[in-house]
N, C-alpha and C positions, 0 to 999 in steps of 0.2 A: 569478399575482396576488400582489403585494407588500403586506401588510399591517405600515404604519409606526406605528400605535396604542402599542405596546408599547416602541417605541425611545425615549431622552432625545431632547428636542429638538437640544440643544448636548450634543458629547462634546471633553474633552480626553482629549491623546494624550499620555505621557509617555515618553522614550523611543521617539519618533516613526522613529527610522532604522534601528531595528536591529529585529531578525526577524517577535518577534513583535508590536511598534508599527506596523510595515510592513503585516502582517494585519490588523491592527486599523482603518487604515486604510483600506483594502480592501473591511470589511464595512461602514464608514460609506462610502465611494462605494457600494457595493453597493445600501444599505438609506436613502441620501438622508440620512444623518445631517449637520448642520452640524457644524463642529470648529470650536472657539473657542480649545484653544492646543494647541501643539507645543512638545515640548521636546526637546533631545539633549543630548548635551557638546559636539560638535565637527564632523560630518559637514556643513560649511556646500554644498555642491554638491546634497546630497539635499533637505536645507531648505528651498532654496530652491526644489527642486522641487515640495514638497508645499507652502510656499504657494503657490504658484503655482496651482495643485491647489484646494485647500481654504481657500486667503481667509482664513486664524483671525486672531482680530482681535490672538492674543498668541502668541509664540516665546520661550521661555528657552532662551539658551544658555550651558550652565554657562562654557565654557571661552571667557577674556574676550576674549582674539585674534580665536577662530572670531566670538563675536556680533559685533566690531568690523568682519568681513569683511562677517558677512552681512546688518549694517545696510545696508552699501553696496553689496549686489546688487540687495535688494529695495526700496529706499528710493523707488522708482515705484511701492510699493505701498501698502495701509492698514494692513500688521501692523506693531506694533509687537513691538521687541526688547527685552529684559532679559536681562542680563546676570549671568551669578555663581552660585552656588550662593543665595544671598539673591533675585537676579532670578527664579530657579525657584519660590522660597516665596513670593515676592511677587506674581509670577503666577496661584498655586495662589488665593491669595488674592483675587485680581481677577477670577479669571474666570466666566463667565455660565453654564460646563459644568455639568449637574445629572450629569454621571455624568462618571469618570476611569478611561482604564486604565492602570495604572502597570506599565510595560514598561522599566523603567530595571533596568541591568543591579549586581548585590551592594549592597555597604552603602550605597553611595550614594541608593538607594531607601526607607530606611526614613525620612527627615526627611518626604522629599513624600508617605509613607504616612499618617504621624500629621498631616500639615499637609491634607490631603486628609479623613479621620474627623474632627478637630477642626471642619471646618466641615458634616460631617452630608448629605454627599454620598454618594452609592454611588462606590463603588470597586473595579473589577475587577481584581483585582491577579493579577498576573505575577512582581511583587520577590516570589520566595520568600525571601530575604533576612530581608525586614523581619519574618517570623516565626520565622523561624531565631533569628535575632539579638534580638528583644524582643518572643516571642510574647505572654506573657502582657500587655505593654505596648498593646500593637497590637487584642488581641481588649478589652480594658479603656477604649479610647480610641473603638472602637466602637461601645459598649455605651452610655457616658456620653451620646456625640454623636446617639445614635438614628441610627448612620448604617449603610448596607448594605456588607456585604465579602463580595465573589463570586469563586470561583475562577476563573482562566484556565488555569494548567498542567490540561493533558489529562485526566492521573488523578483533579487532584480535582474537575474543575469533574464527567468520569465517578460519582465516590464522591459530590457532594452531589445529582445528579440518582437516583443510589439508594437513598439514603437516603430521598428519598422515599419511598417505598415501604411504610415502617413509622413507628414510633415510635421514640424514643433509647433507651430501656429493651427494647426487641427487637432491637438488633442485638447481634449476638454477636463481630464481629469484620468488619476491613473488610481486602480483600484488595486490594494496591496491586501495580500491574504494572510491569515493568521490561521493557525490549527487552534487557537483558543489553549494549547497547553493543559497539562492531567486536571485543572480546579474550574474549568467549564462550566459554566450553572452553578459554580457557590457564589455564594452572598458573603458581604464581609464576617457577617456573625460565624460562618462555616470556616470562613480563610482563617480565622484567629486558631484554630484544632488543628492544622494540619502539620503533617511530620513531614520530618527529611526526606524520608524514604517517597512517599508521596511525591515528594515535589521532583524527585531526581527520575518517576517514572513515565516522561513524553512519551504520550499516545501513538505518536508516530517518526519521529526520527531516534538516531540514535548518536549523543553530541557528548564534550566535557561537560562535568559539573556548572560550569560558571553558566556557560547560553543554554542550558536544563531550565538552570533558577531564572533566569532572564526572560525565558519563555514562559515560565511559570506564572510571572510575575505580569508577562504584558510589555514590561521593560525592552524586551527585546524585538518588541513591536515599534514600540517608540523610538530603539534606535536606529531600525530600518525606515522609519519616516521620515528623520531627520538624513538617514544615508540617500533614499532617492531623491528629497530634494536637491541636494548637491549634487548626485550623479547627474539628474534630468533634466536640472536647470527648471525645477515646479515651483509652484509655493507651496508651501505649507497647505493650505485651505486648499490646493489641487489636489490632495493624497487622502484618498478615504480609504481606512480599513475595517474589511470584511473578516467575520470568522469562517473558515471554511474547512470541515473539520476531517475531510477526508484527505485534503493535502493532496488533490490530483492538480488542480488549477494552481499553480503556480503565485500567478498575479496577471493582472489584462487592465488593459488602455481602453476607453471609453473617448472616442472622437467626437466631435461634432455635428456629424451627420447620425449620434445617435447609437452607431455600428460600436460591438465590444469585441475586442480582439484578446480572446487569452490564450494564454501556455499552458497546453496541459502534458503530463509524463509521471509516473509512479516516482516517487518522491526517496530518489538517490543523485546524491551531490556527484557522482562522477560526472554524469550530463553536465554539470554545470559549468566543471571544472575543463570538461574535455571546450565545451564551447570558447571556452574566455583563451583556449589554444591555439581553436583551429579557425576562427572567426578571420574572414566572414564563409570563411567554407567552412561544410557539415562532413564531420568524418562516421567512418561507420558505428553505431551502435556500439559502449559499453554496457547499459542497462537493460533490463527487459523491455519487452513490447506494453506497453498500453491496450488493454482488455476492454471496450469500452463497454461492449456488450454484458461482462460480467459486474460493469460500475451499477448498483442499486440506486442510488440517490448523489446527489451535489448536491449539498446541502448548504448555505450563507444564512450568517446573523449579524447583526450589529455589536459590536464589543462592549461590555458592562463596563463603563469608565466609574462610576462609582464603584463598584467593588474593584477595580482594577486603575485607581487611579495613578500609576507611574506613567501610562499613553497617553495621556490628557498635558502630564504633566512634561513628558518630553516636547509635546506642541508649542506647552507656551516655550521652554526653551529652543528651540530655530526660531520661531520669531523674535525671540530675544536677541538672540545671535551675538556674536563675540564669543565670549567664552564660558556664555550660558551653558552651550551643550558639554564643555570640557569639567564646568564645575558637575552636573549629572551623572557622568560617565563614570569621574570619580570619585564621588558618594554612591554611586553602586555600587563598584568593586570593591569598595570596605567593605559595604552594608553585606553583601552577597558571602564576601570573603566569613564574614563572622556569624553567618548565619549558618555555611556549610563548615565552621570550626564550632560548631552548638553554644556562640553566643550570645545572639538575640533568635527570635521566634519571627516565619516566615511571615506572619504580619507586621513585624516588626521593620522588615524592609523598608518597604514602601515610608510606613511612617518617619524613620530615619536618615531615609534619601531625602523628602520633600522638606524636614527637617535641616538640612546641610546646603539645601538647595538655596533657601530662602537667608538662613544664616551666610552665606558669600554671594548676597544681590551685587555689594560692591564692588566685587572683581567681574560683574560682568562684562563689561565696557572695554576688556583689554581685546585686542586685535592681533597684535605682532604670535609668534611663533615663543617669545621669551615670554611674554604676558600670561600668555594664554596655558603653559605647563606652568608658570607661578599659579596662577589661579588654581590648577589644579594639585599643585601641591598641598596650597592651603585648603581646599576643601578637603583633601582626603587627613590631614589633620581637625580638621573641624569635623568631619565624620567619627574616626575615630572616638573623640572628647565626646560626643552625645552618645555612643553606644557603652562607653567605661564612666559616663553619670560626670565628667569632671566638665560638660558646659550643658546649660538647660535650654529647653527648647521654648 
């Protein structure tokens, strides 16, 4: 029995083509939710399948060629198209959705973050991005709007279902999981050999290229440390990450009295996605059951920060804070970007993040919302120049 009580009537999907937009998806066919927009950048073939699909009465498509195309696939239908990066905020704008999940991939998700809280909507977000890059901005935009922000990555939507549990002054420390990603056990002398193909094969989910290499790297451990401290309102120094490589245990809160409270479920984002819907009520089951009997081992390690030092290196940036973590975010999307364009070598990463990182110390200091994408502009310029040789490190 399917109990829809607890669901938004209308959900947009932001980010509708790629992974976790896809699931999200999914659990509104699933649970009978209507979709009222979709958005992508460019994937006009999939688009037009999911109107087809789901009837939204709106589609932004950033990229103005693709919308141009898939005006005129679907123009036998009732959605309308907007176009642009402005057609996306214009939609955000328009539309009847009481709940959003923002499944757009890097920086380009923090505008429809704040344009999504400004209007006092729930928003389940997925752009870890937009906290990376202007946490403090984002939980502040919330706050004003009376509007709800629920996690969709695994670990935290895991970490605020534990938290339950207690009060904010009893927890002691929240423990965040990592699968440790395909390079597990190498040493950096090992990480300098490895190929694309390698990197792009996670042991256990199945994501885009970019949070592949990010996982790969560790990085996208670090940007989830820096995302619960702003979810959770922690420190830094309160967030230790575990590698746990079966990816059952989600993430668990460690209280005071000692007691660890974790989440565990076979490691499919619809759960995730469906929670950050139907919160604080539990709808029925999109994923399998949990086998626990057939679980062999739970297995935790400590994470090799020298050979993996971009996790080390996201810590000191939230304690930096300002626009530490925005300079980060975007020296990895170069770095990332031109490693799956076979520019530099995946140990090259890491070296040319920490590299770009250090070269823009002096934009760390900015605060405001202007500052703080300057900042980020100029790093992903100063990334660039060290990976094409025209500034030395």
């Amino acid at each position: 029995m399917k109990n829809h009580f607890s669901f938004p009537e209308r959900l947009a999907v932001l980010g509708s083509t790629g992974s976790v937009g896809r699931q999200a998806l999914s659990v509104a066919a699933e649970q009978g939710i209507a979709v009222d927009l979709l958005s992508a950048r460019r994937s006009v073939a999939l688009l037009e399948e999911q109107i087809r699909v789901f009837s939204p009465r709106l589609c932004a498509v950033t990229d103005p060629s693709a919308a141009a195309d898939l005006r005129v696939r679907v123009r036998d239908t009732a959605t309308r198209i907007l176009s642009g990066e402005e057609g996306l905020l214009a939609a955000i704008a328009e539309t009847h959705a009481t709940a959003v999940v923002n499944a757009i991939l890097g920086k380009d998700g923090l505008a429809p973050t704040l344009a999504v809280l400004r209007r006092g909507l729930r928003l389940a977000l997925s752009n870890k991005e937009s906290l990376v890059i202007a946490g403090e901005i984002v939980k502040r935009t919330a706050r004003e709007n009376s509007a709800e922000l629920l996690p969709v990555d695994s670990e935290h939507c895991a970490i605020f279902q534990c938290l339950l549990s207690g009060h904010p002054g009893e927890v002691r420390r929240i423990l965040l999981t990592a699968s440790g990603g395909p390079f597990y056990g190498y040493g950096k002398a090992e990480l300098e050999a490895v190929t694309k193909a390698q990197t792009l094969a996670h042991p256990t989910w199945r994501m885009g290229e970019k949070i592949t290499v990010d996982s790969a790297t560790l990085m996208n451990k670090g940007f989830e440390l820096i995302e619960a401290v702003h979810l959770f309102d922690v420190k830094p120094e309160d967030v230790t990450v575990l590698v746990h490589r079966e990816s059952i245990i989600h993430s668990a809160v460690e209280y005071i009295d000692n007691t660890v409270i974790a989440q565990l479920s076979v490691p499919d984002m619809r759960s995730c996605v469906q929670y950050a819907l139907s919160y604080p009520d539990r709808a029925q089951a999109v994923i399998p059951p949990l086998d626990l009997a057939e679980l062999a081992t739970l297995s935790f390690s400590r994470p090799d920060e020298e050979a993996f030092p971009l996790l080390p290196l996201c810590r000191r940036a939230i304690l930096c804070g300002g626009a530490a973590p925005a300079v980060l975010n975007a020296a990895d999307e170069v770095a990332v970007g031109a490693f799956l364009n076979d520019r530099i070598s995946f140990a090259d990463i890491p070296r040319t993040v920490a590299a770009a990182y250090d070269a823009a110390a002096d934009l760390f200091s900015e605060r405001s919302l202007e500052g703080i994408l300057s900042a980020d502009a100029a790093a992903r310029r100063i990334t660039e120049e060290l990976i094409t040789g025209k500034r030395r490190t």
